[in-house]
mmCIF file as Biopython writes it, N, C-alpha, C and O atoms, coordinates in Angstrom:
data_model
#
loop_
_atom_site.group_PDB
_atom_site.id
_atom_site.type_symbol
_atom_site.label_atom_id
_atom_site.label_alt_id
_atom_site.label_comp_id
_atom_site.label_asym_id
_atom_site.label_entity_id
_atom_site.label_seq_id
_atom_site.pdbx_PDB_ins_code
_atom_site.Cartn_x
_atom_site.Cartn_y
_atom_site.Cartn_z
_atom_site.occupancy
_atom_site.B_iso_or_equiv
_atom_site.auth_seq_id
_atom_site.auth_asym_id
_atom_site.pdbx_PDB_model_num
ATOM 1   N N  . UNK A ? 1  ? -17.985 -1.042  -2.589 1.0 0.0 1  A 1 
ATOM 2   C CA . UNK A ? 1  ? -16.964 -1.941  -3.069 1.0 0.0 1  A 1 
ATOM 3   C C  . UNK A ? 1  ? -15.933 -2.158  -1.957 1.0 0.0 1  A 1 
ATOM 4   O O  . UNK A ? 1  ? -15.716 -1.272  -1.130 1.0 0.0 1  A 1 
ATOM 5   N N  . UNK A ? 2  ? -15.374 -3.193  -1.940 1.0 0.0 2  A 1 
ATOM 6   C CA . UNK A ? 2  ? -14.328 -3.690  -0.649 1.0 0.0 2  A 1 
ATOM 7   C C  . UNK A ? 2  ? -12.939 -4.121  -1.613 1.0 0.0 2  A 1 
ATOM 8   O O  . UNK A ? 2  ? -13.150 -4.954  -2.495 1.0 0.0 2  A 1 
ATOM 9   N N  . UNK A ? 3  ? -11.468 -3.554  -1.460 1.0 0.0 3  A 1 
ATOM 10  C CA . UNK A ? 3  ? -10.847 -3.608  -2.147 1.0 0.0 3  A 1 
ATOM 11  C C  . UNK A ? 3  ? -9.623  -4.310  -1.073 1.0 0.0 3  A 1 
ATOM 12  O O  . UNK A ? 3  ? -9.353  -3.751  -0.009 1.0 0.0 3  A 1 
ATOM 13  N N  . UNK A ? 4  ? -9.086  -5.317  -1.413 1.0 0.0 4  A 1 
ATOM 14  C CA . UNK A ? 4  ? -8.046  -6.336  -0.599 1.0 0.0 4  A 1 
ATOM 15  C C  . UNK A ? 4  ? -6.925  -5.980  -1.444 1.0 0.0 4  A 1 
ATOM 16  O O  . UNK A ? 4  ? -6.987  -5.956  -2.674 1.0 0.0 4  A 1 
ATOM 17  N N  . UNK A ? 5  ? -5.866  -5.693  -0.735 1.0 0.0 5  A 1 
ATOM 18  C CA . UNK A ? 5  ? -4.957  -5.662  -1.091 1.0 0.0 5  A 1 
ATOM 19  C C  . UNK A ? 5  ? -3.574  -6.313  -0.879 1.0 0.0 5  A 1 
ATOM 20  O O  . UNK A ? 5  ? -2.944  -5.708  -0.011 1.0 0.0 5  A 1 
ATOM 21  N N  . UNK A ? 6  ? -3.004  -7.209  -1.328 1.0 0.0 6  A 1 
ATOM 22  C CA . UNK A ? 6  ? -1.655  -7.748  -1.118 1.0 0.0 6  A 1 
ATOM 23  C C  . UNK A ? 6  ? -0.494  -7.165  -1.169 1.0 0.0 6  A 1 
ATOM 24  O O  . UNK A ? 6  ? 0.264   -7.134  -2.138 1.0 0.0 6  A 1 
ATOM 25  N N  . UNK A ? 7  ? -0.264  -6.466  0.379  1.0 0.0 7  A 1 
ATOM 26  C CA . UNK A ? 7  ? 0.465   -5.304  0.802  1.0 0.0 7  A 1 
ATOM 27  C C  . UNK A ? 7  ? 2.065   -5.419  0.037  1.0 0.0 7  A 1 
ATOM 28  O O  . UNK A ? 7  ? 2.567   -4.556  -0.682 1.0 0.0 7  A 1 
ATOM 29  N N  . UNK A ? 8  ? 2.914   -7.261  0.580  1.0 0.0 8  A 1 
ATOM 30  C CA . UNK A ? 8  ? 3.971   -6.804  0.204  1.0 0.0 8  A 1 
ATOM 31  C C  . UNK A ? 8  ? 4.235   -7.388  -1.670 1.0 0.0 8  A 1 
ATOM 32  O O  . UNK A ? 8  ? 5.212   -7.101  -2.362 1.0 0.0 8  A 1 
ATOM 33  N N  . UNK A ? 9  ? 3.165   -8.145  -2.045 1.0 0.0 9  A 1 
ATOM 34  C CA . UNK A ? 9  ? 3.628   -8.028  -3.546 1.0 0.0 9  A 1 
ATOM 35  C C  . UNK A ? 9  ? 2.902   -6.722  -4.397 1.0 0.0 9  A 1 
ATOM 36  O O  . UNK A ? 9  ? 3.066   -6.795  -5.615 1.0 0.0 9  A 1 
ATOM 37  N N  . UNK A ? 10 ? 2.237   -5.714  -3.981 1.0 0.0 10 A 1 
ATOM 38  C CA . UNK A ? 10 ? 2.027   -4.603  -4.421 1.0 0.0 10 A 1 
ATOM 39  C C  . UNK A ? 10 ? 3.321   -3.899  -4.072 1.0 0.0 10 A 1 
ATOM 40  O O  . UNK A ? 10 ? 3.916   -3.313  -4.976 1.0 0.0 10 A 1 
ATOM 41  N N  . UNK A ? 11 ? 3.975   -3.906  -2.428 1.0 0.0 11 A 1 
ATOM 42  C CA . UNK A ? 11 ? 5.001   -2.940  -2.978 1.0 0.0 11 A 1 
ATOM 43  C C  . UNK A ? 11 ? 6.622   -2.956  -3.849 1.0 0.0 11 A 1 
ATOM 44  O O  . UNK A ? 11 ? 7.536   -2.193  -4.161 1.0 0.0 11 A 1 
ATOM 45  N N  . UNK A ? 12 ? 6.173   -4.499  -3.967 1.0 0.0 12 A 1 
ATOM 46  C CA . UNK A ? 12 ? 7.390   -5.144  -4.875 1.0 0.0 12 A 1 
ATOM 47  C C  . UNK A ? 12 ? 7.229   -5.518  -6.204 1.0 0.0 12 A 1 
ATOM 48  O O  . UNK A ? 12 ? 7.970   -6.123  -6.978 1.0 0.0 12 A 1 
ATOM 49  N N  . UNK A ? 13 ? 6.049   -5.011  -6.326 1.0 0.0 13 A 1 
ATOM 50  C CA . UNK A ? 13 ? 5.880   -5.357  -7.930 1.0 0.0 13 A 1 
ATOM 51  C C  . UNK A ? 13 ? 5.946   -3.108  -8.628 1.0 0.0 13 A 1 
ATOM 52  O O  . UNK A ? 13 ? 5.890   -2.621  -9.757 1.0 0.0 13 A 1 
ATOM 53  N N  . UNK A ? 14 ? 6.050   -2.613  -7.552 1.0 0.0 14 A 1 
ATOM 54  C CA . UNK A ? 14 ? 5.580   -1.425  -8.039 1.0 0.0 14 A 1 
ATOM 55  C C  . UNK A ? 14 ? 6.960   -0.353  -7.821 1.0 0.0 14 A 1 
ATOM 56  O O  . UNK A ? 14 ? 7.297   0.014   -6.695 1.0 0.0 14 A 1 
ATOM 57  N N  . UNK A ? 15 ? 7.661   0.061   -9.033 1.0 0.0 15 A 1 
ATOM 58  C CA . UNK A ? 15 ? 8.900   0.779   -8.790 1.0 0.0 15 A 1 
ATOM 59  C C  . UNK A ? 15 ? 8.846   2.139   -7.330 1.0 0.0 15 A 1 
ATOM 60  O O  . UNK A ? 15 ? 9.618   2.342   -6.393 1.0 0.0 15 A 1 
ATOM 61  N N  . UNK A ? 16 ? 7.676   2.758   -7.721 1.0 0.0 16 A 1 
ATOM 62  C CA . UNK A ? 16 ? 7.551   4.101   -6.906 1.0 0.0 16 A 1 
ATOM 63  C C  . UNK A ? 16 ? 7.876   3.327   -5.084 1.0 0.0 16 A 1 
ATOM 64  O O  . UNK A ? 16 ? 8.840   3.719   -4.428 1.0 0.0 16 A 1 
ATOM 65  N N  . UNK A ? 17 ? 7.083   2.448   -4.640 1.0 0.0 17 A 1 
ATOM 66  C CA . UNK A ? 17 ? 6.795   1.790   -3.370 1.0 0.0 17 A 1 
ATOM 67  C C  . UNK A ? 17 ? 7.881   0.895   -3.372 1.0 0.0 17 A 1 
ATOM 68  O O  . UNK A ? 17 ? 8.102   0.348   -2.291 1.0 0.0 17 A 1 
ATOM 69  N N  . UNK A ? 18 ? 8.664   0.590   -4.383 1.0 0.0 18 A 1 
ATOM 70  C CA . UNK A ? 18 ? 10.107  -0.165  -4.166 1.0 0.0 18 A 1 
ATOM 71  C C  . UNK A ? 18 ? 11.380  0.569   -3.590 1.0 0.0 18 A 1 
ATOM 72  O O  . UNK A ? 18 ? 12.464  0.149   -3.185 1.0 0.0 18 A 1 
ATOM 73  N N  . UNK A ? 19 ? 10.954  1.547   -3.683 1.0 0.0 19 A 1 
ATOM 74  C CA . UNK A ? 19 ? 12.141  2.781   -3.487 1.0 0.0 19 A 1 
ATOM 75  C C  . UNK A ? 19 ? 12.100  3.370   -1.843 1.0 0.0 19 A 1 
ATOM 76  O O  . UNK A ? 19 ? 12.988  3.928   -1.198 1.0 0.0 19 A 1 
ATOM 77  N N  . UNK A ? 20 ? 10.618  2.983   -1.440 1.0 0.0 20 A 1 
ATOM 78  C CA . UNK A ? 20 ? 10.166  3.604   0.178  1.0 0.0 20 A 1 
ATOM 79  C C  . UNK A ? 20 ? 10.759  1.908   0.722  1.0 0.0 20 A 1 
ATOM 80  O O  . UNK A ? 20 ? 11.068  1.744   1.902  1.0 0.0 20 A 1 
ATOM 81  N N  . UNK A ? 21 ? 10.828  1.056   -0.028 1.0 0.0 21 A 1 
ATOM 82  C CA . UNK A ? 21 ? 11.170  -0.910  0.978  1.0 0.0 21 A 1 
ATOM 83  C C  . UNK A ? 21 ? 12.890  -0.576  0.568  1.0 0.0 21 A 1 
ATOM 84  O O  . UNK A ? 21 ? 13.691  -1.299  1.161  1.0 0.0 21 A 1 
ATOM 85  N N  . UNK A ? 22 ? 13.306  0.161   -0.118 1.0 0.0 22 A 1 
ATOM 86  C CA . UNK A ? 22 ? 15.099  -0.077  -0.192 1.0 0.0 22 A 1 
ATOM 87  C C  . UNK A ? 22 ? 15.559  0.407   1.036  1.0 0.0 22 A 1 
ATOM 88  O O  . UNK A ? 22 ? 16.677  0.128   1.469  1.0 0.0 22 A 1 
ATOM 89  N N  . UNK A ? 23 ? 14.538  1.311   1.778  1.0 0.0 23 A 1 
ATOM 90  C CA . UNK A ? 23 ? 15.784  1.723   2.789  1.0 0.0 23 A 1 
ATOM 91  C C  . UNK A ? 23 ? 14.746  1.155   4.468  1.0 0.0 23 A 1 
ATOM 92  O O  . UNK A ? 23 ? 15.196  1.377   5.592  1.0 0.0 23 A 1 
ATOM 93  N N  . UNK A ? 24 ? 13.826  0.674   4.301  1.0 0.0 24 A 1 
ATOM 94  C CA . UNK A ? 24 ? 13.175  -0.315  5.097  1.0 0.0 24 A 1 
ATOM 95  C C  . UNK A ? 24 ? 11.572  -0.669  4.980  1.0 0.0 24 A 1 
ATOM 96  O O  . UNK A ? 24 ? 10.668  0.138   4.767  1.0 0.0 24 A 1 
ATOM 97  N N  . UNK A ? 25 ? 11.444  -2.258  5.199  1.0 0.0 25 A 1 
ATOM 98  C CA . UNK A ? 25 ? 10.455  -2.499  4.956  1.0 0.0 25 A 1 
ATOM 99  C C  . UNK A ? 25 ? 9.177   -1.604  5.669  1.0 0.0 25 A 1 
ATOM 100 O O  . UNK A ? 25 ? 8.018   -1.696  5.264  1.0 0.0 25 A 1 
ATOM 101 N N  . UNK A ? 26 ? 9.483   -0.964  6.492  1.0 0.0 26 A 1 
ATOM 102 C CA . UNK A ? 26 ? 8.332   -0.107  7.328  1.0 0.0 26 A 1 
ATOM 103 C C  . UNK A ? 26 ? 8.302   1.024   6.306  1.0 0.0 26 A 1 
ATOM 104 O O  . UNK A ? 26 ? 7.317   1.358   5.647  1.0 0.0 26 A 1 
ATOM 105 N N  . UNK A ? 27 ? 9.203   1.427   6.278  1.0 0.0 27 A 1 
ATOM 106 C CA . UNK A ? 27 ? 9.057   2.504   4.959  1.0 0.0 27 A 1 
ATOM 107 C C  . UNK A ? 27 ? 7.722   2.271   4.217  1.0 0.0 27 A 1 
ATOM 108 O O  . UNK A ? 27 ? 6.622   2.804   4.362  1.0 0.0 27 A 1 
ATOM 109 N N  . UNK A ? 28 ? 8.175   1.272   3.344  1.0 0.0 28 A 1 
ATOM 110 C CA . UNK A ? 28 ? 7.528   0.588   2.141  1.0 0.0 28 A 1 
ATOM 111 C C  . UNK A ? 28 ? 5.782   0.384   2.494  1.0 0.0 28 A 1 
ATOM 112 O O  . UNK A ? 28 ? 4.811   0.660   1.790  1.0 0.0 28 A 1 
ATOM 113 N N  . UNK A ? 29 ? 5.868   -0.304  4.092  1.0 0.0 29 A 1 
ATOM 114 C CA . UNK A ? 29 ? 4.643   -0.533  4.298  1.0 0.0 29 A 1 
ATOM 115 C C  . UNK A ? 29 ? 3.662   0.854   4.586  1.0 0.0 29 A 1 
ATOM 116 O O  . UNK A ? 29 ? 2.466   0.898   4.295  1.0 0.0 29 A 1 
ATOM 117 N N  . UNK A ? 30 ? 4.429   1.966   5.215  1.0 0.0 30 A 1 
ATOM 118 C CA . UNK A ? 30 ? 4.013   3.101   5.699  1.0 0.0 30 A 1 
ATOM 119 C C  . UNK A ? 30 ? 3.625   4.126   4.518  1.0 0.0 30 A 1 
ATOM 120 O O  . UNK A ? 30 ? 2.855   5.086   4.548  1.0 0.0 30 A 1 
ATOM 121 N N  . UNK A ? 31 ? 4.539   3.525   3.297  1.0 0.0 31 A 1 
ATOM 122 C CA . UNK A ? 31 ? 4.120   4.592   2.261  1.0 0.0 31 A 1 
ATOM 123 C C  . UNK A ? 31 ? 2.984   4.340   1.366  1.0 0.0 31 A 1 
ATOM 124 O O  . UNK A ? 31 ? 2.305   5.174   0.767  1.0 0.0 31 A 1 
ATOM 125 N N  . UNK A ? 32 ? 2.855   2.718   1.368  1.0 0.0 32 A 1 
ATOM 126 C CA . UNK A ? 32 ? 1.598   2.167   0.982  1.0 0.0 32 A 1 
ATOM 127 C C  . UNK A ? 32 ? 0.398   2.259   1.535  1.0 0.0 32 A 1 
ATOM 128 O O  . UNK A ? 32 ? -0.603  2.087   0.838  1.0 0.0 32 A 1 
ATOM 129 N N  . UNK A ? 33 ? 0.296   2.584   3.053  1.0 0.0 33 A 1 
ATOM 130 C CA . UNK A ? 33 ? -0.708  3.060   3.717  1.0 0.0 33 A 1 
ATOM 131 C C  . UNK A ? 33 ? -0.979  4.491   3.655  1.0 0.0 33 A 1 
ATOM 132 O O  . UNK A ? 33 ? -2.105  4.985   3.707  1.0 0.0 33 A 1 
ATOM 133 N N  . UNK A ? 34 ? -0.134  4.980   3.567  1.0 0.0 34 A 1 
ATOM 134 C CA . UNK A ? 34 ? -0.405  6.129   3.262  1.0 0.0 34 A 1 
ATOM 135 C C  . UNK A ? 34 ? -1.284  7.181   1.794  1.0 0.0 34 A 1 
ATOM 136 O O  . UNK A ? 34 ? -2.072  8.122   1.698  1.0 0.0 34 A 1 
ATOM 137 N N  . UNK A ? 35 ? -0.466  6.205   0.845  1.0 0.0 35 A 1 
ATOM 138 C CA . UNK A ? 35 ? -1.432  6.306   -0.440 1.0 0.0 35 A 1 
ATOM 139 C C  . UNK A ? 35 ? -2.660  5.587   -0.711 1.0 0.0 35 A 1 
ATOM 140 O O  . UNK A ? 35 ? -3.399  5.927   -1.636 1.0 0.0 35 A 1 
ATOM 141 N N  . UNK A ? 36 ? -2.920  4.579   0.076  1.0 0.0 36 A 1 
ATOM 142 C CA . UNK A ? 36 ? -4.635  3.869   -0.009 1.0 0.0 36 A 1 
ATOM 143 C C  . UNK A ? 36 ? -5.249  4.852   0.556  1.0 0.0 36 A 1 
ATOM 144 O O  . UNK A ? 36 ? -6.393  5.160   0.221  1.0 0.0 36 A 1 
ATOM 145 N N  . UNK A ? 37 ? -4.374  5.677   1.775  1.0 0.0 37 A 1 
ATOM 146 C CA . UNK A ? 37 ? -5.781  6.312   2.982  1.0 0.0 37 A 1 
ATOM 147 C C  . UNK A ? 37 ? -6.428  7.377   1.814  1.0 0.0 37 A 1 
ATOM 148 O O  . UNK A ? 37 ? -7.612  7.536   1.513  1.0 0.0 37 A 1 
ATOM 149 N N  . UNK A ? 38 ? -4.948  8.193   1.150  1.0 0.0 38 A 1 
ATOM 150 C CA . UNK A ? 38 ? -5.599  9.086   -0.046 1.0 0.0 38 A 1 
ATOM 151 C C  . UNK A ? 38 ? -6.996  8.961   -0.750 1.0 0.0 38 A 1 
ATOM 152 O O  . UNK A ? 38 ? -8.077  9.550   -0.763 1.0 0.0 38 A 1 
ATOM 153 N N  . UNK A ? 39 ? -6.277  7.669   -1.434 1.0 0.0 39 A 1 
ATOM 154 C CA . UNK A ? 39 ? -7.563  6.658   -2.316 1.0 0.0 39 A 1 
ATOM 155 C C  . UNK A ? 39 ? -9.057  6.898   -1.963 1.0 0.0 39 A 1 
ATOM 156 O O  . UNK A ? 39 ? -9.987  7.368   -2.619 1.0 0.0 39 A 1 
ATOM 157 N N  . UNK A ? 40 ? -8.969  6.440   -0.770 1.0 0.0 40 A 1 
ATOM 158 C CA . UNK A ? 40 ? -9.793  5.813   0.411  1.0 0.0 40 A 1 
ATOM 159 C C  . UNK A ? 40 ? -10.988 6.971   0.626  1.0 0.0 40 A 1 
ATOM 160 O O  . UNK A ? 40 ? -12.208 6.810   0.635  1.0 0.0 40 A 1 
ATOM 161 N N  . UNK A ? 41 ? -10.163 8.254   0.804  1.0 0.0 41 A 1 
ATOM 162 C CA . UNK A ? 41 ? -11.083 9.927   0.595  1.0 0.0 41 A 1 
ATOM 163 C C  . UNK A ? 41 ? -11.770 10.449  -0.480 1.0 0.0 41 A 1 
ATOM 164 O O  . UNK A ? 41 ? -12.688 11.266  -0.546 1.0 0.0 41 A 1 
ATOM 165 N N  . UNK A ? 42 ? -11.003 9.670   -1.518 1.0 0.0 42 A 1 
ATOM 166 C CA . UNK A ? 42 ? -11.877 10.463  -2.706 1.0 0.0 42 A 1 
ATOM 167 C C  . UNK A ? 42 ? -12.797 9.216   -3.161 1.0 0.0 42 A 1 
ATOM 168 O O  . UNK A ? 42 ? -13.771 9.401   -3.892 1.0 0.0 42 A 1 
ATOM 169 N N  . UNK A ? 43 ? -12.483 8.104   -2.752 1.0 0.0 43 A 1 
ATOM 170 C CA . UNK A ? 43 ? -13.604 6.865   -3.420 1.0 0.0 43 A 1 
ATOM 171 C C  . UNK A ? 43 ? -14.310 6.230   -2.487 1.0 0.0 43 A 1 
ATOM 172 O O  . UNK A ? 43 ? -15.311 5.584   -2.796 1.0 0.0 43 A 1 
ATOM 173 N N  . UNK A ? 44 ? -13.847 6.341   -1.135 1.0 0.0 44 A 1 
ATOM 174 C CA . UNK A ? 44 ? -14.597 6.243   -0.345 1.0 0.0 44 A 1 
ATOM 175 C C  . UNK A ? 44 ? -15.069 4.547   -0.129 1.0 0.0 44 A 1 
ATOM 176 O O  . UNK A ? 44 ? -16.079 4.212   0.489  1.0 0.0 44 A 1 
ATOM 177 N N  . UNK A ? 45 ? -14.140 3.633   -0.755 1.0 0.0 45 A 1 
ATOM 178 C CA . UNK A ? 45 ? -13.982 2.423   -0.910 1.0 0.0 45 A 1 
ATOM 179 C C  . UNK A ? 45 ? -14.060 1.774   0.496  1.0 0.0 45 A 1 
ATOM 180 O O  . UNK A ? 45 ? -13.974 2.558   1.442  1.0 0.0 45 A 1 
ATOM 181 N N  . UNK A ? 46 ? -14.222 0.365   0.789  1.0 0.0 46 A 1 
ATOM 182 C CA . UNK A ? 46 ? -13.498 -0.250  1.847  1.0 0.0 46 A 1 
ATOM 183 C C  . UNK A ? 46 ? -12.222 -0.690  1.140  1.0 0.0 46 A 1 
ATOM 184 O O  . UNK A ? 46 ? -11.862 -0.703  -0.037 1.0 0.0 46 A 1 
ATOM 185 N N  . UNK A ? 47 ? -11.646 -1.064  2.360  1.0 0.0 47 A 1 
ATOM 186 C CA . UNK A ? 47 ? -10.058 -1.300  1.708  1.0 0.0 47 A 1 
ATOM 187 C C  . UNK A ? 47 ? -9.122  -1.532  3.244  1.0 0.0 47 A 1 
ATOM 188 O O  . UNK A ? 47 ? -8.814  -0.845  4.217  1.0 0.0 47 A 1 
ATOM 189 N N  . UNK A ? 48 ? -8.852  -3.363  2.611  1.0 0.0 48 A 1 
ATOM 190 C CA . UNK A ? 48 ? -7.965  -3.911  3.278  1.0 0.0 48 A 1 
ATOM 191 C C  . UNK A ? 48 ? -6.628  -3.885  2.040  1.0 0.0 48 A 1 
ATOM 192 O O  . UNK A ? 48 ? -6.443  -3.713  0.836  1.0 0.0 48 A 1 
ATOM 193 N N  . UNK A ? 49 ? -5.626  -4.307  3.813  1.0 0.0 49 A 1 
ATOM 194 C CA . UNK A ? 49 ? -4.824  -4.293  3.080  1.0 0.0 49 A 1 
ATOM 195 C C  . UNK A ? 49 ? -3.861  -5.723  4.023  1.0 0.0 49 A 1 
ATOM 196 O O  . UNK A ? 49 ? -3.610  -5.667  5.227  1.0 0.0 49 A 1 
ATOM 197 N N  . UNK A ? 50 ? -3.532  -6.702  3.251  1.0 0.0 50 A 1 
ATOM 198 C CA . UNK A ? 50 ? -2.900  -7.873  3.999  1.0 0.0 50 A 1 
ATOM 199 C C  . UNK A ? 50 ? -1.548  -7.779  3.838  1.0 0.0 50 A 1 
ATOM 200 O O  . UNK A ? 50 ? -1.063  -7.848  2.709  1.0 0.0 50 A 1 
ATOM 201 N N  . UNK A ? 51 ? -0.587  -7.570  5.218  1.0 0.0 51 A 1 
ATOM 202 C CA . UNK A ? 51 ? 0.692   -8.282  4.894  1.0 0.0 51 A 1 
ATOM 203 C C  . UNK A ? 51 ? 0.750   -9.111  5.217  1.0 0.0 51 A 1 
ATOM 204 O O  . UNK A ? 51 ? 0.166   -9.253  6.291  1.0 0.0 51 A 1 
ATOM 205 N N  . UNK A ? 52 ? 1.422   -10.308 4.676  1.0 0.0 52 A 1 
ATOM 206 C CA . UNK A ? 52 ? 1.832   -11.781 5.122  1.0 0.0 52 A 1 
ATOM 207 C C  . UNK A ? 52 ? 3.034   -12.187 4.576  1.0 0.0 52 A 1 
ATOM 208 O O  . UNK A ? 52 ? 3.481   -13.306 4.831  1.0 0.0 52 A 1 
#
């Protein structure tokens, strides 16, 4: 399975990942990468992830 992800309305639609973009957007983006890579180990998915 290949899973796309729409980096910055996932982290603005999502309270937990809204809280890592209040104090900068790298935050936000870094904490979202960080929880796919998790994902990514136990499901073993492909998985993009787009900011635009």
């Amino acid at each position: 399975m290949h899973i796309i992800i729409d980096g910055y309305n996932l982290i603005r639609q999502s309270d937990s990942l809204g809280r890592f973009e209040s104090f900068s957007l790298q935050s936000g983006r870094n904490e979202l990468i960080r929880r796919t890579s998790l994902y990514k180990k136990s499901r073993r998915h492909r998985i993009t992830i787009v900011f635009d």
